[in-house]
C-alpha angles and dihedrals in degrees: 000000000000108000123186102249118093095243094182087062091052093050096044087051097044089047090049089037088052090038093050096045096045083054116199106252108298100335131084111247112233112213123188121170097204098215082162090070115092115195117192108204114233114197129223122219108228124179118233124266138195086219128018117188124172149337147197136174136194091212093271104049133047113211125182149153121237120166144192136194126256114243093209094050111014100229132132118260118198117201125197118224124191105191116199100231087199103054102008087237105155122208123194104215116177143328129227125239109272117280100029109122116194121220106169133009136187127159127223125233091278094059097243107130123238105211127190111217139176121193104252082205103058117109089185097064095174084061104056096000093138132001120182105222110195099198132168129237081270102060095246108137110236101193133342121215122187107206096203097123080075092045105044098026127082090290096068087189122137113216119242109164133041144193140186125207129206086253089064089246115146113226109200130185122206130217086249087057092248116137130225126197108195126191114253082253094061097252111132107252094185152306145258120196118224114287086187145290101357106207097164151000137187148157128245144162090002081301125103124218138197127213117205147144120235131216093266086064082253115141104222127189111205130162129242111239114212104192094059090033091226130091118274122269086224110092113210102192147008119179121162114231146107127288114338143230131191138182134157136215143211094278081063090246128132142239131218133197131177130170084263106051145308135280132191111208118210116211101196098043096033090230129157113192126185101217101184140350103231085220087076090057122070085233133113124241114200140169086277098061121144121183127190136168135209128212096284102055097258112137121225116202143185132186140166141183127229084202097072125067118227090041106242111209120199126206126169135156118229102212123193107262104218091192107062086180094066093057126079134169124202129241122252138176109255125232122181138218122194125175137140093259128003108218106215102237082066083045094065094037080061092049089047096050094045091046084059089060145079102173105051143359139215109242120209118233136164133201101191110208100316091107087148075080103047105042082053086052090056102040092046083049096246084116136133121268090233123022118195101207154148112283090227084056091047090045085055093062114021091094087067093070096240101126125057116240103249092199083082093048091038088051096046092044099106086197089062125075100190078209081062094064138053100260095187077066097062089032087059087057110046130102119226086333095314125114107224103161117019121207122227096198136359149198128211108240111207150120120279106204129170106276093222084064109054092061091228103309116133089191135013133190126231091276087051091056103040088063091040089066087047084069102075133060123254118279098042112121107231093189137028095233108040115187132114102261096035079063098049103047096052095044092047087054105082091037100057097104092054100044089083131021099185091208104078131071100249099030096190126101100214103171094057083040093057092041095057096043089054091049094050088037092073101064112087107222116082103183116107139258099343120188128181108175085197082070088076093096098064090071097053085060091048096241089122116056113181124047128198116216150144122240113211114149129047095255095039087112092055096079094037087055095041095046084051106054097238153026106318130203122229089216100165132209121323104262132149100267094044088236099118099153095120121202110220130181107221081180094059125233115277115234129192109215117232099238098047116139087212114043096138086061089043087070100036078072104046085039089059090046083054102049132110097252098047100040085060088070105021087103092052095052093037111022107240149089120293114240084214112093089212101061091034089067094045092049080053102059081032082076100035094054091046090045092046091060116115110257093004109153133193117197130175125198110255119205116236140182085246100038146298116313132196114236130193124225114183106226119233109179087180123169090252085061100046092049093053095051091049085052086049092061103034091049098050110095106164128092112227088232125115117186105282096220092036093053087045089056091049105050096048098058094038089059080063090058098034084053100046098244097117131022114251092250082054088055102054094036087065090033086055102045088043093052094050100046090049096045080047097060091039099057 
């Protein structure tokens, strides 16, 4: 929806306005957006690969690392490239010793490569998880370090990043975010704890720099000061945007990539400039973006996609353009996308649709979690024309007719055959008959248990599980992740629809709320939703009896039988009607707001989401289940026909006392199973959704009871009058 601010303007000036008032140490941060800088994109051609790993440049050079596996001995086979930027010129250097599977690269000053590696053959992963290989241009290993000591120590961390100093120091961060600085020799020199999401590190200029977001959703730059073996308290940079890449060059500045644009950051004059914003380039940006700069400013980049096979790698340079009046950039119509968080496989179906028109184009924006503004743009009609969103958010405004009813558009769509789709799954999704937010793929939440032990039942209510539980001895775990709240919230889930009926006088149902809060109010621990994957192995023993998962691939019962030693029962959520296999939409549901100026290309959009050939590969993108029965069945033989290969193998990582393990599981896609996963989708009926207020409202009293501090009467006293208050001015 095109308004008439000029909302760049407005972005620019509150990012300048947040940047100038955090400060940077001691020193004023000087920000310049150099709208006066043209860049022209130059494409690289890049073969295809069936891996790609990793990459660096120096700003001339692209290195990276792209792999295949062996026929003969199926094994994976990782090559290293060094494409020459200038001419395009592409050099096969060396390749690595079968099984090694890269998973980060740098060079040194000296040019030798530094690559981080785990054995793709290993079943004891603690053991060979990650080895750091330095090797020279020839492919002569200089020098071979096992990092087991971090896997298998006290740190139980396994190493994902790495960075090489001038000073020939590794820098190393951890999966827990913890950061190790080892000698040239190996040894380990100290260690920094995790200051937060680490998202980068480099080195540049002799200095080395972390990239990170802190709890505040901000993405700070700091230094790592080697004297005092901490990070510095100066903080060089904060900038607000999505994921974030850094890199540095041979000026010793640094450069800066988000989802949204690039920024070169100048050291001497403390300047932070934004170059360029990648919506104005018909490029993709994706969570495997890398971004690096040579001396004159032009940015080099390389990204690639898991979801296409082969995997297509794109590189391409954005040079400054000195003459503006050469450049011209067509006029489109603008439609925009706002959502929370944008998944990238959405984010190349975006790409893909805009690259199919001329006349318009779909615009990435996200909200974060600051959905209190964005409900008011909506409402005040300064929304979005499509908004990408939780059911439960779409459910609290839609009464107030700001969003259009899809079911019309969908019917009136020739392209759309509503046989062609589960309908349980819309059905799932709409308000009082209306489709306010449609969902483009879907899951199934519920709760796997043994079958033996379910004497026969495919669904239960909260009376049936409670005496289910009664069942075992003490002692014996019932869930994976045991704490008050953790209860609560999956036993409340198949019973949200039921909590509140607006249409009686008093709309809460007291007696199944107080029934669910005694049950949860037994375990100890309070905290909430914890979750320890090291936890897997009790099940194996038995000693945990119930598992919460989403299925959302055709074989996703194969390793949940398989972890639990026999045929397993997808038996759902207690609920009254015993039917607690809940459809959810991890993609979210699309909405068209009511005031946009372009709801005929809204649904162009949603239409092409929708449509045969998208749906095909929309799991693959996503990760989900098509809502389209005829992808769904192709992505049904799609399996059968991977899992019926000879010597095809399937294996999961088990958590142990002494480390994490591989296990096998043999697929057997057989005719039994598919029937009963087919069963599984077109017998759910129930959104995963609570009202979003009412659950608010919930929760918040319930914590009161859970930590001692009122008596349970108290609770639903307050819950009661609250409910009722709230249902009465919504009416």
């Amino acid at each position: 929806m095109i308004k008439k601010t000029n909302i760049y303007l407005i972005q620019y000036l509150l990012l300048a306005s947040f940047l100038l008032f955090c400060g940077c140490g001691n020193d004023e941060l000087i920000i310049k957006d150099e709208k006066n800088k043209v860049f022209v994109m130059e494409s690289i051609p890049m073969s295809e690969y069936e891996w790609f790993d990793c990459a660096w440049s120096d700003g001339n050079y692209l290195y990276y690392a792209a792999g295949h596996i062996e026929q003969l001995s199926e094994q994976y086979i990782s090559t290293i490239y060094k494409l020459d930027l200038r001419t395009g010129a592409l050099f096969e250097l060396f390749s690595l010793s079968a099984g090694k599977m890269l998973s980060d690269m740098v060079l040194d000053s000296e040019g030798n490569f530094y690559l981080l590696s785990f054995d793709s053959d290993s079943k004891i992963v603690n053991s060979t998880m990650r080895i750091i290989y330095k090797i020279n241009q020839k492919g002569i290993i200089l020098q071979e370090l096992d990092l087991e000591e971090f896997i298998n120590g006290q740190d139980r961390a396994i190493i994902q990043k790495l960075a090489v100093d001038r000073a020939g120091s590794i820098i190393l961060i951890a999966r827990n975010n913890n950061i190790f600085i080892l000698n040239p020799d190996g040894s380990r020199n100290f260690e920094i704890l995790s200051p937060g999401q680490i998202y980068s590190i480099c080195e540049s200029g002799g200095r080395t720099y972390l990239g990170y977001e802190s709890k505040d959703g901000s993405l700070i730059v700091k230094e790592i000061d080697y004297q005092r073996r901490k990070l510095s308290d100066k903080q060089i940079i904060s900038i607000h945007g999505s994921q974030f890449g850094m890199s540095g060059n041979q000026n010793g500045d640094l450069i800066i990539s988000t989802y949204e644009s690039a920024y070169y950051y100048n050291f001497e004059e403390n300047n932070l400039i934004k170059l360029l914003e990648w919506k104005n380039f018909n490029y993709l940006v994706n969570d495997n973006q890398l971004v690096f700069a040579n001396n004159e400013k032009d940015l080099i980049t390389i990204g690639w996609s898991y979801t296409s096979y082969p995997i297509k790698a794109n590189a391409a340079i954005f040079k400054q353009k000195k003459d503006e009046d050469k450049i011209s950039f067509s006029e489109k119509k603008i439609v925009i996308i706002n959502s929370e968080n944008i998944w990238h496989g959405m984010r190349e179906l975006v790409h893909d649709f805009n690259e199919l028109n001329d006349e318009y184009k779909i615009e990435i924006k996200t909200h974060g979690d600051d959905f209190l503004r964005l409900q008011l743009e909506i409402i005040t009609g300064n929304g979005p024309d499509i908004l990408m969103m939780r059911p439960s958010h779409v459910e609290m405004i839609a009464n107030t007719g700001v969003f259009e009813d899809l079911n019309y558009y969908f019917d009136a769509d020739e392209r759309l055959n509503r046989n062609d789709f589960h309908e349980n799954i819309f059905n799932a999704f709409e308000t009082q008959g209306h489709l306010y937010g449609i969902p483009v793929t879907f899951s199934i939440q519920t709760i796997i248990a043994r079958s033996a032990e379910l004497d026969g039942m495919n669904g239960w209510n909260i009376d049936e599980f409670i005496a289910y539980t009664e069942r075992f001895p003490d002692g014996k775990g019932i869930f994976e992740s045991e704490s008050k709240f953790s209860v609560f919230r999956l036993l409340k889930k198949g019973y949200n629809h039921q909590l509140v009926n607006a249409e009686q006088d008093n709309p809460l149902n007291r007696e199944l709320l107080e029934k669910i809060i005694k049950f949860s109010n037994q375990y100890e621990n309070d905290e909430r939703y914890v979750h320890d994957p090291n936890l897997r192995w009790k099940i194996i023993d038995k000693q945990i009896s119930l598992l919460e998962t989403s299925i959302f691939q055709p074989h996703a019962f194969l390793p949940i039988s398989s972890i639990m030693g026999e045929s397993v029962t997808a038996i759902g959520y207690p609920s009254e009607e015993r039917n607690g296999n809940l459809i959810a939409s991890p993609a979210w549901s699309l909405s068209i707001c009511s005031d946009s100026e372009y709801k005929d290309i809204a649904w162009k959009f949603i239409s092409y989401l929708l449509s045969e050939e998208v749906q095909e590969s929309i799991a693959l993108r996503i990760g989900d289940l098509p809502v389209r029965k005829s992808g769904f069945e192709r992505l049904i033989n799609r399996y059968i026909e991977i899992h019926n290969k000879e010597n095809w193998a399937y294996g999961y990582f088990i958590g142990y006392d002494d480390g994490f393990r591989y296990e096998d599981y043999e697929p057997n896609l057989t005719e039994d199973y598919i029937k009963e996963f087919r069963n599984l989708v077109e017998s759910a009926e129930l959104a995963a959704k609570s009202p979003h207020d009412i659950d608010k409202i919930i929760n918040e009293e319930v914590d009161f009871y859970f930590k001692g501090i009122k008596s349970l009467d108290e609770v639903m006293d307050v819950i009661e009058n609250r409910v009722r208050t709230y249902v009465n001015e919504n009416r």
